[in-house]
Kinemage of the C-alpha trace (Angstrom):
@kinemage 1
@onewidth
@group {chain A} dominant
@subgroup {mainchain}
@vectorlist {calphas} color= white
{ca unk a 1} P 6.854 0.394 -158.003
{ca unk a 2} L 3.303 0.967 -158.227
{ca unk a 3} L 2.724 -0.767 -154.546
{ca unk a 4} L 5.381 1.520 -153.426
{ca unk a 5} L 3.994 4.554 -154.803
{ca unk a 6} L 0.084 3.370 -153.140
{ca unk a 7} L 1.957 2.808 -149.618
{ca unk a 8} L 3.571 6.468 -149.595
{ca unk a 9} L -0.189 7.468 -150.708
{ca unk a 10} L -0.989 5.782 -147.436
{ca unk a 11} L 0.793 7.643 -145.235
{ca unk a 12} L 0.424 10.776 -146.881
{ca unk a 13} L -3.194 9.994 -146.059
{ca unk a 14} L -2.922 8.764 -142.406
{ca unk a 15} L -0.623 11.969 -141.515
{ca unk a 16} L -3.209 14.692 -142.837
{ca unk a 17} L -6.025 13.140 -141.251
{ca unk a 18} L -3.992 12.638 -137.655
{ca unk a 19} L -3.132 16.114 -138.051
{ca unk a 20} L -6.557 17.632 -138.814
{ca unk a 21} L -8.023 15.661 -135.838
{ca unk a 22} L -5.404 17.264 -133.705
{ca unk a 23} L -6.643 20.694 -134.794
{ca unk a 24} L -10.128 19.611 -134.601
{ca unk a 25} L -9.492 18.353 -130.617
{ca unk a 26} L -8.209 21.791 -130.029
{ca unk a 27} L -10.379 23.821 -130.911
{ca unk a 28} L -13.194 23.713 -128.453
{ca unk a 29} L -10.103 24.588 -125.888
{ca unk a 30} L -9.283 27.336 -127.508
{ca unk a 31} L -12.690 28.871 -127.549
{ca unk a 32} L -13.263 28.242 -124.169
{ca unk a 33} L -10.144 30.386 -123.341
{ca unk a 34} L -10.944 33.117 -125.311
{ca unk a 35} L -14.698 33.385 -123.829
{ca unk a 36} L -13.129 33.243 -120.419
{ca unk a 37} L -10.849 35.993 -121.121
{ca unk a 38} L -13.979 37.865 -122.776
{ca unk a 39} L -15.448 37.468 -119.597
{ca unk a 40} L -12.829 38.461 -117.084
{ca unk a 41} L -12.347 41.887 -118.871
{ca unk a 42} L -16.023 42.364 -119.100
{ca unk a 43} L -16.281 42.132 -114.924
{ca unk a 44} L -12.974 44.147 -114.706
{ca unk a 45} L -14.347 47.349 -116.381
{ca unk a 46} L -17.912 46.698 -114.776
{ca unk a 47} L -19.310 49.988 -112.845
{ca unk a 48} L -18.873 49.322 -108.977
{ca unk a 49} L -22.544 49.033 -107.491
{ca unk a 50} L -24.092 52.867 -106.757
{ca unk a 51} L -24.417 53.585 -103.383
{ca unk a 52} L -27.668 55.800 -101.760
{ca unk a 53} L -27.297 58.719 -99.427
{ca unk a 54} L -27.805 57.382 -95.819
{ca unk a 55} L -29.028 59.063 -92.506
{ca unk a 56} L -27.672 57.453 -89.704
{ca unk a 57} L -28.967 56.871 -86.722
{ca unk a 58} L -31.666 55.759 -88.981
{ca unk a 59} L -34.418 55.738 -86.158
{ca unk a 60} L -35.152 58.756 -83.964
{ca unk a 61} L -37.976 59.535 -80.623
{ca unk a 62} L -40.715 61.719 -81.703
{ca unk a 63} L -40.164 65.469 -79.372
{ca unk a 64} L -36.666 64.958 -78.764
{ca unk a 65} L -33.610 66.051 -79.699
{ca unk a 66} L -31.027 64.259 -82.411
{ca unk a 67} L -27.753 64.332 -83.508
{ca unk a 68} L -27.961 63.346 -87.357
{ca unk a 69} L -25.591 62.489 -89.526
{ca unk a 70} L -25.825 62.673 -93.657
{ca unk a 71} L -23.484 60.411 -96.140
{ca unk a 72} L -23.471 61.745 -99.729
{ca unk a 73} L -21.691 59.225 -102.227
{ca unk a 74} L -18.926 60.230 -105.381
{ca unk a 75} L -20.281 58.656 -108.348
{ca unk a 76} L -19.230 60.310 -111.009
{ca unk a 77} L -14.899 60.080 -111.287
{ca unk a 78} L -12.927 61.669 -111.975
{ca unk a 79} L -15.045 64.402 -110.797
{ca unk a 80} L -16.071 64.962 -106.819
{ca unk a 81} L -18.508 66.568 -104.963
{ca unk a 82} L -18.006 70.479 -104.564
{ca unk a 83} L -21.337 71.200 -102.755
{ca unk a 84} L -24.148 69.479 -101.193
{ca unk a 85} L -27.581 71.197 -99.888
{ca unk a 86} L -29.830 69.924 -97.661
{ca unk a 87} L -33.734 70.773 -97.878
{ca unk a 88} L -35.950 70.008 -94.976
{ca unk a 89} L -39.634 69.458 -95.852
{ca unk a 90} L -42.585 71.452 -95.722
{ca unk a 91} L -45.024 69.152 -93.824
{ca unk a 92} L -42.162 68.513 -91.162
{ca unk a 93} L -40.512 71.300 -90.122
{ca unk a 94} L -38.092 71.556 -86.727
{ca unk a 95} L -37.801 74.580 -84.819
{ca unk a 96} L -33.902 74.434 -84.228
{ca unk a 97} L -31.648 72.944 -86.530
{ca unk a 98} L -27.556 73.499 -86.253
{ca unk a 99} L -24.635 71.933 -88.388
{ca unk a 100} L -22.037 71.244 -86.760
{ca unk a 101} L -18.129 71.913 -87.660
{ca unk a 102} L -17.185 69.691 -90.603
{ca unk a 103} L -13.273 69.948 -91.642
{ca unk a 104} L -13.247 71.533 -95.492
{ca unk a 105} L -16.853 72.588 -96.326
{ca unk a 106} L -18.735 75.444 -95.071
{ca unk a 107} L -22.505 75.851 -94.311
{ca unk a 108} L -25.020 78.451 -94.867
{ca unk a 109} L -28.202 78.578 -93.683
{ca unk a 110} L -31.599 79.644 -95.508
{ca unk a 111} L -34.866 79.927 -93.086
{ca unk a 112} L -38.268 80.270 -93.801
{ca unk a 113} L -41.722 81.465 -91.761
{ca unk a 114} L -44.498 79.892 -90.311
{ca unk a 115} L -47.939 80.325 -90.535
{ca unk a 116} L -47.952 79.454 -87.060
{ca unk a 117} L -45.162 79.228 -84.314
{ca unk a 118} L -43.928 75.507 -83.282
{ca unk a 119} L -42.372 74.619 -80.146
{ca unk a 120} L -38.602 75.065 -79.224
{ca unk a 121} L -36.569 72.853 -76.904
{ca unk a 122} L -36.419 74.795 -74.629
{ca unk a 123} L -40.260 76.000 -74.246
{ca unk a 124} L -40.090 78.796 -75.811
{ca unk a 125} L -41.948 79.015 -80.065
{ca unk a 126} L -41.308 80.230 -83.051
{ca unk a 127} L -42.269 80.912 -85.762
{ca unk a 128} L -38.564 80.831 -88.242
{ca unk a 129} L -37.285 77.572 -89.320
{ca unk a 130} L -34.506 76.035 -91.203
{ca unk a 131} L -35.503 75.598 -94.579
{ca unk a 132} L -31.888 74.497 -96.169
{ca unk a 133} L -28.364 73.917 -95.240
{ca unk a 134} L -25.962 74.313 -97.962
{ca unk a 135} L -22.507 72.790 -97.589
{ca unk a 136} L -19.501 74.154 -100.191
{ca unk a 137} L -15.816 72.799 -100.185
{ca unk a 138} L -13.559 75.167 -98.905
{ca unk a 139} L -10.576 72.843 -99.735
{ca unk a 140} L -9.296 71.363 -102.491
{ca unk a 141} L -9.749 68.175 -104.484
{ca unk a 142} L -9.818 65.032 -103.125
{ca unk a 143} L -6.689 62.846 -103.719
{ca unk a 144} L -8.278 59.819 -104.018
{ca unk a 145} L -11.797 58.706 -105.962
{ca unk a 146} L -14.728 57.396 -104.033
{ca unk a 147} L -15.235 60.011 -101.722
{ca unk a 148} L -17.639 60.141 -99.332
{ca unk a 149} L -19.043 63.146 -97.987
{ca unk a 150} L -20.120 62.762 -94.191
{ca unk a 151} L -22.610 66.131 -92.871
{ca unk a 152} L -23.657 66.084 -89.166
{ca unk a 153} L -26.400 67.856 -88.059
{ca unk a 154} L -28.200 68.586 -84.540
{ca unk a 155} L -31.995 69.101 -84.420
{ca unk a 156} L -34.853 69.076 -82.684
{ca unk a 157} L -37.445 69.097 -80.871
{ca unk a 158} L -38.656 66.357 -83.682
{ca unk a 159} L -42.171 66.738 -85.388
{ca unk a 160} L -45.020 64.294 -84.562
{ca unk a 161} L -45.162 62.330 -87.658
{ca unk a 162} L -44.153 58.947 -89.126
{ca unk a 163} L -40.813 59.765 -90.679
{ca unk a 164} L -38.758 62.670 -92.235
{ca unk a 165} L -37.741 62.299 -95.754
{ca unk a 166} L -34.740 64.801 -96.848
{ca unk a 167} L -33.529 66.276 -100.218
{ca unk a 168} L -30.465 66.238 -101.181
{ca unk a 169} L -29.146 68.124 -104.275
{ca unk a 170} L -25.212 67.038 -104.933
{ca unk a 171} L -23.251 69.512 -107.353
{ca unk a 172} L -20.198 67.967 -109.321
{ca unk a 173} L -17.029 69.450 -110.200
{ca unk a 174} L -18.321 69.732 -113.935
{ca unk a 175} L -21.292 71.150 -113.051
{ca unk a 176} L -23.599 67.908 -112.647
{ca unk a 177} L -26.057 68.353 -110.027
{ca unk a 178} L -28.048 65.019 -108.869
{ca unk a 179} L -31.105 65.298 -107.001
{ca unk a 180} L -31.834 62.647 -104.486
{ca unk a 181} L -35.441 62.336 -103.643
{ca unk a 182} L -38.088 61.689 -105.548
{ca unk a 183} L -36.325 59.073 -108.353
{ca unk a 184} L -36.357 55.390 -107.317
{ca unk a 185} L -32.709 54.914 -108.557
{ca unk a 186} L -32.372 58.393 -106.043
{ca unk a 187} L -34.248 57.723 -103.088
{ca unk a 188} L -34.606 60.296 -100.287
{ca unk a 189} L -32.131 59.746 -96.747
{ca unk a 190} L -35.401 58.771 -94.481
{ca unk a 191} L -35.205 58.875 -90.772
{ca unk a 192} L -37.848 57.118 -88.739
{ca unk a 193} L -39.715 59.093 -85.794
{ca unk a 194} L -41.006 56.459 -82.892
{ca unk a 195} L -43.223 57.081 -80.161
{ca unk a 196} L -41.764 58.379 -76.788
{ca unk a 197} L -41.369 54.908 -74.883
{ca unk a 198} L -43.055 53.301 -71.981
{ca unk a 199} L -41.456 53.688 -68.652
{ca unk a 200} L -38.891 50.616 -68.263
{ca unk a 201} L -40.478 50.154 -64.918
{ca unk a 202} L -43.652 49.258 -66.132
{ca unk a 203} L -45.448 52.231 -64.433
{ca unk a 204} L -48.903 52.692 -65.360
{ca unk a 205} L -50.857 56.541 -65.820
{ca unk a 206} L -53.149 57.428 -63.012
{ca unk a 207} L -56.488 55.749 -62.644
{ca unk a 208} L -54.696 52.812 -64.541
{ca unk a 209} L -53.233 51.057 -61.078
{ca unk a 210} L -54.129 47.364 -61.307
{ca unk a 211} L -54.048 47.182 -57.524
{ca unk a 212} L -56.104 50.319 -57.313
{ca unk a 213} L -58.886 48.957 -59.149
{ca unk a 214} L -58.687 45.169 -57.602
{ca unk a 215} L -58.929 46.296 -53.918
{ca unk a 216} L -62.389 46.195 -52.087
{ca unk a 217} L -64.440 49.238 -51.069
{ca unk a 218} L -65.102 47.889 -47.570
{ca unk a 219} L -62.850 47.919 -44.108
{ca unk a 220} L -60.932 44.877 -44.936
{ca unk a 221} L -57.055 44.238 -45.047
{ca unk a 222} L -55.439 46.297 -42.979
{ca unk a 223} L -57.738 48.620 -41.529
{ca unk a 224} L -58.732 46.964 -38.661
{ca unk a 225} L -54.456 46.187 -37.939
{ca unk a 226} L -53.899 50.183 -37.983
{ca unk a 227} L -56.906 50.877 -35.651
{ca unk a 228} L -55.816 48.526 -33.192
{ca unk a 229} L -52.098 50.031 -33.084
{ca unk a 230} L -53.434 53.109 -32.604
{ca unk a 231} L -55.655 52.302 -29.850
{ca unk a 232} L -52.047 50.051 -28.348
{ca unk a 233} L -49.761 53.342 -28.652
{ca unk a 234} L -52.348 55.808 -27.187
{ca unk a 235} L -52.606 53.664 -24.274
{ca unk a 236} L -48.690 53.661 -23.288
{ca unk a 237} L -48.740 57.350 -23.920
{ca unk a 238} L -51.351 57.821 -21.340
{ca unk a 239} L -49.783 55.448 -18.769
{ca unk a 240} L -46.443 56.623 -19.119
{ca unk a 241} L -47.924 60.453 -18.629
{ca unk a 242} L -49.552 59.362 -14.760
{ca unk a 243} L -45.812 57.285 -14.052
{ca unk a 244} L -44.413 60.925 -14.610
{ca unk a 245} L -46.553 62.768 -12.916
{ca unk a 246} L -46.322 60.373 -9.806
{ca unk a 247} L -42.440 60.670 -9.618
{ca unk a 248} L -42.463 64.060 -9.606
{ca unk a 249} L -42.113 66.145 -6.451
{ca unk a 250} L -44.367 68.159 -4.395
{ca unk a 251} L -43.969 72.177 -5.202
{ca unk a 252} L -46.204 73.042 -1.986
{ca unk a 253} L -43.869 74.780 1.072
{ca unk a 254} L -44.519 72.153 4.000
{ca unk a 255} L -46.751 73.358 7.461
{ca unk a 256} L -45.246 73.575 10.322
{ca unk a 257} L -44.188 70.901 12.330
{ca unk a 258} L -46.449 69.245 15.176
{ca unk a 259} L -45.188 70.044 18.363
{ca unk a 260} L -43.814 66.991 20.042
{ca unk a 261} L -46.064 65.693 22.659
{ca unk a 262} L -44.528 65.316 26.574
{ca unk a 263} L -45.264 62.213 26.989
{ca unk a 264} L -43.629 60.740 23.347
{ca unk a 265} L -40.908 58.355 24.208
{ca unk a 266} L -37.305 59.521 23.467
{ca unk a 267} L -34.770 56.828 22.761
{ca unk a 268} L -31.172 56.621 24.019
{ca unk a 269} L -29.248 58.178 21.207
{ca unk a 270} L -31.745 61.456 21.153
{ca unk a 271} L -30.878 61.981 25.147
{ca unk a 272} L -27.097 61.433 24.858
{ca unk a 273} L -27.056 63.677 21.787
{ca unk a 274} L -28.647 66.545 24.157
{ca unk a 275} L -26.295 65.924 26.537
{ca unk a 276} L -23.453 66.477 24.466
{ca unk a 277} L -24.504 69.689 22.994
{ca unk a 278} L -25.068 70.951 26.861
{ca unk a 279} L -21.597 70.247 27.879
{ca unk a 280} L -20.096 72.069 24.923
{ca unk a 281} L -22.535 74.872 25.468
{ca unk a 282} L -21.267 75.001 29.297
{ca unk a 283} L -17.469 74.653 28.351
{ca unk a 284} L -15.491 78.044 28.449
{ca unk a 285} L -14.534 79.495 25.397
{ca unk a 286} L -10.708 79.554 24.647
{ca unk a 287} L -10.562 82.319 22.466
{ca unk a 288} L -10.993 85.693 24.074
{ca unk a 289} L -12.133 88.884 22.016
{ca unk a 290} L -8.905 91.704 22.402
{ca unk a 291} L -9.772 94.436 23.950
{ca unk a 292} L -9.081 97.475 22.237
């Protein structure tokens, strides 16, 4: 009895530990699903990354015009974006600046004076520039979030600087406004002014001529090949003038002819063509005049 009672004590004993190494074994699983999961909702309600206000074309010619375009992110859902103003800087102004038609928001226009006039495209100065352009929604709420608000703008003649960095102040439906320029987690919308460019074909500003410079002071090249063709053509001119002049005919009224001398010989046909005109002379007329 007793040897029975130790055997069932046995397997009492091998069950429990069997059965706490089986929880044991799965527990690291466990825990690895649960961090996983953890992790998975952490990166599912994660911000989306911010995005910057943007110029684009990003690069512009110094003293031309340019057709500009301003993007102006949503980042704070649910609310939008009811107005966005545009400020133009001091140390850069432009003398003509125009927004163009944008569906749903409406721009106003605030100017400012100059000390001294600037040029104008079109030659003329002046001395009132664009100071801001405010943009307001005339339409309502966007439908969906994420909106992005896209501003196009035609300027020029563009300043002689480096670059043009432009505020932006973006209002919020709940009344946030966010500045951008002049925060590094708000940076300005730059655009980049480059130099007028070179002429494609390579052509150089006067006194600059490569050739110019290289070629010799003295008669050489072809100098002495001009002054010969010269001296060729003048010739023929001259020749063909005295050919001309030889062909054409005399304009003076001719003398009088030389009597013929008494003695001259005749020939034949100059006798028997006398003769002929004697016999007709001689020949009665046939045709009588009627007398009246």
């Amino acid at each position: 009895m007793k040897r029975a009672q130790q055997t069932s004590l046995r397997r009492r004993s091998r069950a429990h530990g069997e059965d706490s190494g089986l929880r044991l074994s799965r527990g690291p699983g466990i825990a690895a699903i649960v961090g996983g999961a953890a992790v998975a909702g952490a990166l599912a309600f994660a911000p989306a990354a911010l995005a910057d206000v943007t110029v684009s074309p990003s690069v512009a010619v110094r003293g031309d015009a340019a057709k500009i375009t301003f993007e102006v992110p949503t980042e704070r859902g649910p609310a939008y974006t009811t107005a966005v103003q545009l400020q133009f800087p001091v140390e850069t102004p432009v003398a003509e600046v125009f927004p163009m038609s944008v569906p749903e928001w409406a721009p106003k226009i605030t100017e400012r004076k100059l000390d001294q006039p600037i040029e104008a495209i079109h030659g003329t100065r002046t001395s009132d520039v664009v100071s801001a352009i405010t943009w307001t929604r005339a339409a309502p709420p966007p439908t969906a979030p994420g909106e992005v608000v896209r501003l196009p703008v035609s300027i020029g003649p563009l300043p002689d600087a480096e670059r043009i960095a432009f505020t932006l102040l973006q209002t919020y439906s709940d009344g946030t406004v966010v500045r951008w320029g002049g925060a590094p987690d708000k940076p300005a919308a730059v655009l980049t002014l480059r130099p007028v460019p070179l002429d494609p074909h390579g052509a150089a500003e006067p006194g600059d001529d490569p050739a110019a410079q290289a070629a010799p002071t003295g008669d050489t090249g072809t100098a002495p090949l001009l002054g010969a063709g010269l001296a060729v053509g003048l010739g023929l001119a001259v020749g063909g003038w005295f050919i001309a002049r030889s062909r054409r005919p005399s304009l003076e009224p001719a003398g009088p002819a030389a009597p013929a001398h008494p003695n001259a010989a005749r020939s034949p046909d100059a006798d028997a063509a006398e003769d002929d005109e004697a016999a007709v002379d001689a020949e009665p007329s046939r045709w009588r005049l009627r007398q009246p």
